[in-house]
Phi, psi and omega in degrees: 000109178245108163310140172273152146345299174336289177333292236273341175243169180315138186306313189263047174289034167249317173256036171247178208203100202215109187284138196222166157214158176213164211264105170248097161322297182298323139237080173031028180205155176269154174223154171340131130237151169252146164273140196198118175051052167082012180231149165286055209303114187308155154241152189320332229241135209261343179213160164294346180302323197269331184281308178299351175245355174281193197273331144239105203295302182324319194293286174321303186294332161305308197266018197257338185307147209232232206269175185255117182270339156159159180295148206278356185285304185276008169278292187283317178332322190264017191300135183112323232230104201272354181292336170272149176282140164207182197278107134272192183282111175289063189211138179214271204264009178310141161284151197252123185247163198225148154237148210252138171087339177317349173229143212292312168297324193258351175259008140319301208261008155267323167303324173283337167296323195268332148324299211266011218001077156065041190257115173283320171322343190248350223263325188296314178296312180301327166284332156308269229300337177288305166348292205285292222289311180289347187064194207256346200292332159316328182274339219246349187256153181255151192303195211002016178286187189283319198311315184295318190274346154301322193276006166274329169267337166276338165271341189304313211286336188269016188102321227242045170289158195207171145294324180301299244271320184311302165237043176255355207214290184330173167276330173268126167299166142224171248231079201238154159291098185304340187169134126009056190346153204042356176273342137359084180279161166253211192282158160096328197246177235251171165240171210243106173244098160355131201274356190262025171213116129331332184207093180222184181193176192264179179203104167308115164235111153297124179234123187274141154255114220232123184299183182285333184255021158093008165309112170297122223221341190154181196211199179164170170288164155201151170255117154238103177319137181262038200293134188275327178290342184268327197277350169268359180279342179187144190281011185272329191279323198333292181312304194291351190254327171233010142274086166237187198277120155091029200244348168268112167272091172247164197141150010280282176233155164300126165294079178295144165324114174204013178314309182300322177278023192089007179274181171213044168223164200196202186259309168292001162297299194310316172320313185282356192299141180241115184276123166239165203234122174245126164262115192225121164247187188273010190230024184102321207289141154220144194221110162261125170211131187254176165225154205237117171297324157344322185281341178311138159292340189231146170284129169316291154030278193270353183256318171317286187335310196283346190274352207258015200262074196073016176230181200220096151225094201302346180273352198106190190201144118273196199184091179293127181276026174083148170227179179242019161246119165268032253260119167261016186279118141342074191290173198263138196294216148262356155281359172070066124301165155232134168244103178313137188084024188282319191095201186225127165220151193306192154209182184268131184091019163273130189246103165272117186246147187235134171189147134226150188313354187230338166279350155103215258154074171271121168237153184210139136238179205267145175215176173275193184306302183301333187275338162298136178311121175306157185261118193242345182268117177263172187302303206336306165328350185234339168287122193260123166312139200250000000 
C-alpha cells in the first residue's frame, strides 16, 4: 500500500506549515522537515524535539528549512526502505501518551467491554442492558461538574459504577502511556494488532503535539490500535493490549499552530475538526464512519494541561485525544454469513485510513504484531560519542 501525495495532505497545504520527519540514509537516522510545494526540506534543527522547544515552532521551521531531501511523492514510494530517503512518523523523542474515554460512545462501549469481559459474542445484549440502566442523561453531563458527580453517587450506591464511568464523568481524565518514544509508525507503513486478539478495531484520533512549558503547539493523526478483549478481561491488562510493535500510528505530519503569522490553523479550528475512518478489508467489507471533535467530553486544552500535573517534559509530550469510535456494524463471518451481534473486528490485510481536511490523510494496513518490521531506530541513535 503506498499512499499519493493526493492522500496524504491537508486540502490547503500550500498554506500550512507542516513539520514531518524523514528516514536520511546518508546519516543513518531520521531528521526534521518541513514540507513545501511538494518537497521535502531537511531543517537546521537536528530533532523534533528542538523544534517543540523553542519559542515559536511555526516560526523557527520556516527559517530553519534548509536543501531539499527529496520529493515528497517519492519519500513515500520508499517508505520501509532504509536505503532510500522516506516519511516516517513525526515524531521522535517525545513520549507518546494517550487519553482514554473522552467521549461519551466509546466510554459506553468500554463499560461493555468491561461488562462482557472482553467476550464480543456477548457485547450486543450487554449494551441494551447498560443502556437501559444508566439511561441516555449520561451524554448531557460534563465531566466533574456537580450534575456528574451526583449521578456518580447515585450509581456508586446502586452497584453499578465502573473505572470507565470514573474517568469518562469524574474529574480527572484519564492519561497513560501509549508507547515508547520511536517506536511510532506513520502513514504507508503496516500496523500492529497482537495475534492473541480476537476482538479489536482501529481508533480515529487528534493527536496534540504539546511543548515543555505545556503550550499546545500543532496536532496531526493517530490510530491507537484497540484490543477490545484484553482491555474488557481487565483494566490492568491496558499497558499489554496497547503497547505493542507498531500498534501506534501518527502521521503524516504535524500541523503547526501558525495563525499569528498569517495562517489560518489553531486550536480552535482543531475543536471543530471532523475525522473520517475507511475500513477497506480483503474480503470485501467496508466500513465508513465519521467522528467530530465538537463531541470531545473534555477540552484539548484541559486534557494537555492534566498531563503537566506534577509532571515534567523537556523533549516535548504528544498526545492522543481519545475517540467517540466503537464501530458495532456486523461484519460478515468467512463464509459471508452475518450474524447479528458479531460486531466488528480487523482481519489481517485491512487498510485502515484516518483523514480530516486540515491534517491530511494516515494510512495503514493491518498485520499482526509480529509480521510488522521490528523496531530498531533508538534514542541511542541520536548520542554522538565524546
Amino acid at each position: 500500500m503506498t499512499p499519493t501525495p493526493a492522500d496524504t495532505l491537508p486540502f490547503d497545504h500550500r498554506a500550512a506549515t507542516l513539520l514531518g520527519r524523514c528516514w536520511c540514509p546518508r546519516r543513518d537516522r531520521g531528521v526534521p522537515i518541513l514540507l513545501e510545494d511538494g518537497a521535502l526540506h531537511e531543517l537546521e534543527l537536528p530533532t523534533i524535539a528542538h523544534v517543540l522547544q523553542s519559542a515559536d515552532p511555526a516560526q523557527v521551521v520556516r527559517a530553519s528549512a534548509g536543501t531539499v531531501l527529496v520529493q515528497l511523492e517519492a519519500a513515500l514510494d520508499a517508505v520501509g526502505d532504509r536505503t532510500r530517503p522516506h516519511l516516517l512518523p513525526p515524531v521522535d523523542l517525545q513520549p507518546i501518551k494517550a487519553a482514554g474515554v473522552t467521549f461519551v460512545d466509546s466510554m459506553l462501549e468500554r463499560v461493555i467491554e468491561e461488562a462482557t469481559r472482553g467476550d464480543a459474542a456477548a457485547a450486543a445484549e450487554a449494551r441494551n442492558a447498560i443502556l437501559a440502566a444508566i439511561g441516555d442523561d449520561v451524554a448531557r453531563l460534563k465531566p466533574g461538574s456537580p450534575e456528574a458527580m451526583a449521578f456518580r453517587e447515585a450509581m456508586l450506591a446502586a452497584d453499578r459504577w465502573s473505572p470507565y464511568l470514573e474517568v469518562g464523568l469524574g474529574p480527572d481524565a484519564e492519561l497513560f502511556t501509549k508507547a515508547s518514544p520511536m517506536s511510532a509508525v506513520g502513514t504507508g507503513m503496516p500496523v500492529g494488532i497482537r495475534s492473541d486478539s480476537a476482538w479489536n478495531n482501529p481508533e480515529p484520533e487528534v493527536v496534540l503535539a504539546i511543548a515543555p512549558d505545556g503550550r499546545v503547539l500543532g496536532a496531526t493523526l493517530g490510530n491507537d490500535v484497540n484490543l477490545r478483549d484484553w482491555e474488557g478481561r481487565s483494566a490492568l491488562l491496558l499497558g499489554r493490549a496497547k503497547d505493542n510493535r507498531s500498534s501506534a500510528s501518527i502521521g503524516p505530519f504535524i500541523r503547526l499552530f501558525d495563525r499569528h503569522l498569517g495562517g489560518s490553523f489553531d486550536l480552535d479550528v482543531l475543536r471543530r475538526e471532523i475525522l473520517t475512518l475507511e475500513v477497506h478489508g480483503p474480503d470485501g467489507f467496508e466500513l465508513e464512519a465519521e467522528s467530530s471533535m465538537s463531541r470531545i467530553s473534555r477540552d484539548p486544552a484541559d486534557l494537555a494541561a492534566q498531563l503537566f500535573d506534577d509532571h515534567d517534559w523537556p523533549d516535548g509530550v504528544v498526545l492522543y485525544l481519545g475517540t467517540m469510535f466503537a464501530p458495532t456494524q456486523d461484519r460478515p463471518r468467512e463464509d459471508g454469513s452475518v450474524v447479528a451481534g458479531d460486531g466488528f473486528t480487523h482481519r489481517i490485510g485491512d487498510r485502515v485510513r484516518i483523514s480530516s481536511a486540515h491534517l491530511g490523510g494516515l494510512e495503514n494496513e493491518v498485520r499482526t504484531c509480529s509480521a510488522c518490521p521490528p523496531w530498531t531506530e533508538g534514542l541511542s541513535g541520536y548520542i554522538t560519542p565524546q
